[in-house]
C-alpha positions as CSV (number, residue, x, y, z in Angstrom):
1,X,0.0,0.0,0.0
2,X,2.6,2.9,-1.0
3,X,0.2,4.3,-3.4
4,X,-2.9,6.2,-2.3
5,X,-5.7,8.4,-3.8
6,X,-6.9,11.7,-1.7
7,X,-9.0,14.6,-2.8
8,X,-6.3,17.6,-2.4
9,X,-5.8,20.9,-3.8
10,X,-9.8,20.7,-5.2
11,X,-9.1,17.2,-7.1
12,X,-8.2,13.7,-6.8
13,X,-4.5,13.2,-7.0
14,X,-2.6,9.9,-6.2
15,X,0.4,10.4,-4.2
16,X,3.0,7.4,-4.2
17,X,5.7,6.1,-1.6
18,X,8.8,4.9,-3.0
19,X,12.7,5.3,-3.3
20,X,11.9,8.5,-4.9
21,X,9.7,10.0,-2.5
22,X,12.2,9.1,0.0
23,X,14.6,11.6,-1.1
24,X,12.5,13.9,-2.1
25,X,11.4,14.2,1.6
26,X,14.7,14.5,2.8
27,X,15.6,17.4,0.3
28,X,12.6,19.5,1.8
29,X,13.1,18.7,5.0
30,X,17.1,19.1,5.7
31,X,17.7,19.7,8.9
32,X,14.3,21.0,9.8
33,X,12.9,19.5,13.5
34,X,9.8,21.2,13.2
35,X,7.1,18.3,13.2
36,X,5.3,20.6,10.4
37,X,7.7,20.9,7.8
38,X,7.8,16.9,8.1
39,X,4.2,16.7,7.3
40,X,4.6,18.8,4.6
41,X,7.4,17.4,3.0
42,X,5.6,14.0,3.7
43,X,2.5,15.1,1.5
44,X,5.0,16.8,-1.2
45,X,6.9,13.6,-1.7
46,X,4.2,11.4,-2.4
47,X,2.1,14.1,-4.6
48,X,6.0,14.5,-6.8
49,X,6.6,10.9,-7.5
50,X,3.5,10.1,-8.2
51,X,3.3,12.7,-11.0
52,X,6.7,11.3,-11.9
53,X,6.0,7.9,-11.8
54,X,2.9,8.2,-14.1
55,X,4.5,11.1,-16.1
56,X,1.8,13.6,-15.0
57,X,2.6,17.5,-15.3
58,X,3.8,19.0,-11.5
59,X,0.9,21.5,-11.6
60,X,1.3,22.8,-8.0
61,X,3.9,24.1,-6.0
62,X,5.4,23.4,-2.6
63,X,3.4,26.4,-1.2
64,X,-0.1,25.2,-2.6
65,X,1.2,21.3,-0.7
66,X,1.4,23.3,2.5
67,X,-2.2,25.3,1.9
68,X,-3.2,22.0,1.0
69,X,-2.4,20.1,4.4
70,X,-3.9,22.8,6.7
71,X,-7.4,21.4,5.2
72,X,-6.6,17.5,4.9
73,X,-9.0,15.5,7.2
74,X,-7.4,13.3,10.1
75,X,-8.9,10.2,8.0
76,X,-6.3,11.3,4.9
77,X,-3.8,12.4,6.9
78,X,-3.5,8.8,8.5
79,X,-4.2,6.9,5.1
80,X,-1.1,9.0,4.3
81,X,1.1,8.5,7.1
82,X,0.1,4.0,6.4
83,X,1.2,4.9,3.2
84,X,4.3,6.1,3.8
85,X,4.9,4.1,6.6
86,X,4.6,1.3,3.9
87,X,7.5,2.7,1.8
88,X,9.6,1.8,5.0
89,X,8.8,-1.7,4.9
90,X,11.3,-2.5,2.0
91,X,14.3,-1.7,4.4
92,X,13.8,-4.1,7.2
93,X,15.3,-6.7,5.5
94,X,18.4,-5.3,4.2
95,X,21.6,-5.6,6.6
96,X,22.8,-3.2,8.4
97,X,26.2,-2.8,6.6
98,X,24.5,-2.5,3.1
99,X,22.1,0.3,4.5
100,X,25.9,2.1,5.2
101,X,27.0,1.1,1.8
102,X,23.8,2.6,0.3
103,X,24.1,5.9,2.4
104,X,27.6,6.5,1.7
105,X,27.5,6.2,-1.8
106,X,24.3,8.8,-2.1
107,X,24.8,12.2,-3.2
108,X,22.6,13.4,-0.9
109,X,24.3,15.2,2.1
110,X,21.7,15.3,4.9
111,X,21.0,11.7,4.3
112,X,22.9,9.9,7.5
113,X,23.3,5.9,8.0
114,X,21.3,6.5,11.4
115,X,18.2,7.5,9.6
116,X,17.5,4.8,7.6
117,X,17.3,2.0,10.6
């Protein structure tokens, strides 16, 4: 279940959890603490690769994603959060030392071995 459908920004958009979103999140969020921005970055993840994955135009901004979430029902929300949750899954079996190997060789810098266990 990495793949969901919610009505957001006055239509139904799919937003899906994968390796993609993953980073994604991590872009926006950085080294942000604030609970909110997670959320945010959470939604914007899912809404990006999805319109990558199915080679849909980005026709909203990161701005509109936040507008957006102040007006998603708890009920989305969580069918969000199980969704992403989801993405998650595909890491529990991979060893420790190839989660390092993974880390080390991304070119993401605020991506940290610790974060991925």
């Amino acid at each position: 279940m990495n793949y969901i459908q919610i009505t957001i920004g006055g239509k139904l958009r799919g937003l899906k959890f994968n390796q993609m979103a993953d980073v994604e999140y991590r872009e926006k969020v950085g080294k942000n603490t604030n609970p909110v921005s997670h959320t945010y970055s959470m939604v914007w993840a899912g809404l990006i690769s999805n319109c990558f994955v199915k080679g849909e135009e980005v026709d909203f901004t990161f701005e509109d994603v936040c507008e957006w979430c102040e007006k998603i029902s708890d009920d989305d929300f969580y069918k969000i959060l199980e969704a992403y949750k989801s993405t998650k899954e595909f890491l529990k079996d991979i060893p420790d030392d190839i989660k390092k190997k993974v880390v080390k060789r991304s070119a993401q810098k605020n991506i940290k071995p610790k974060v991925l266990k």
